[in-house]
N, C-alpha and C positions, 0 to 999 in steps of 0.2 A: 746853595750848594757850594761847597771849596771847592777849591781849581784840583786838587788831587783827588777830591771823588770823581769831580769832571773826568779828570784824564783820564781817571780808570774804569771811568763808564763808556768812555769815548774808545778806550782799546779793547774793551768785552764787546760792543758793539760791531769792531773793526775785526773780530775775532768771528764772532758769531755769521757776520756778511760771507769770509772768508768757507765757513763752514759752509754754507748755503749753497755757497757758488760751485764746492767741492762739489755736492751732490746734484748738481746740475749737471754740471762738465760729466761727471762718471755716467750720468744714467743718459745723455744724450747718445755719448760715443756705444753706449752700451744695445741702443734703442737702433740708432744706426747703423751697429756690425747686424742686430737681428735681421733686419728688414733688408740689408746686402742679402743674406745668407738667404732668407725668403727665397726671391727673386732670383738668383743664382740655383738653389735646389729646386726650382718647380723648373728652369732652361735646362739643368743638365737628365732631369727625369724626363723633360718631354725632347730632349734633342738626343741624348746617348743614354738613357735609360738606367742609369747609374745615380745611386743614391751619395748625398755630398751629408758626413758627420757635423752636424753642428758643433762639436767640441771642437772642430778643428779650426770653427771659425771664432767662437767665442772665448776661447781662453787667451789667443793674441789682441782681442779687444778688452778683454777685462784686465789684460797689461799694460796695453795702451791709456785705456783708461785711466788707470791707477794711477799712471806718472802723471799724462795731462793735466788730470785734476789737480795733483797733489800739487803739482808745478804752478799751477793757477793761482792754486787758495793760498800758498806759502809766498808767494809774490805779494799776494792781497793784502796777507795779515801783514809782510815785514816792510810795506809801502805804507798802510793806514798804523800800525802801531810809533814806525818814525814818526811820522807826522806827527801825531798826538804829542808825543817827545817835543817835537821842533814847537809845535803851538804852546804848550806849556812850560817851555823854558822861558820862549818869546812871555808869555802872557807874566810869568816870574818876576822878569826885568822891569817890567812898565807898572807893577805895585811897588817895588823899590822907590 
């Protein structure tokens, strides 16, 4: 394999991680507003008898979420796609 398949196996990889991680981050934060809202709508119907809308709690988590992740995996990809850069510049010089 060349060093430029390499590297651009090495950034689809770094890519694809990135993607991975996105849909973790979103479906955790997304998993955790549920299970708040649970637990909060089963205390306010047995303490004040008042039903709580799930929209109100899940559309600020699917906001939340959206950056977080995006924040994650955009960090991920432009920390591992450098890299690959900086390794095959490095790797460039020492076949010289």
């Amino acid at each position: 394999m060349t060093l430029p398949r390499r590297a651009r196996l090495a950034a689809a990889l770094w890519l694809v991680f990135a993607f991975l991680v996105w849909n973790v981050v979103f479906d955790r934060i997304l998993v955790l507003a549920g299970r708040r809202y649970s637990y909060e709508a089963t205390v306010a119907v047995r303490e004040r008898g008042t039903y709580l809308r799930i929209d109100d709690w899940m559309q600020p988590a699917m906001a939340h979420g959206l950056w977080t992740a995006s924040a994650v995996a955009i960090a991920i990809a432009v920390v591992g796609v450098a890299a690959v850069v900086m390794a095959s510049r490095r790797a460039r010089r020492r076949q010289m």
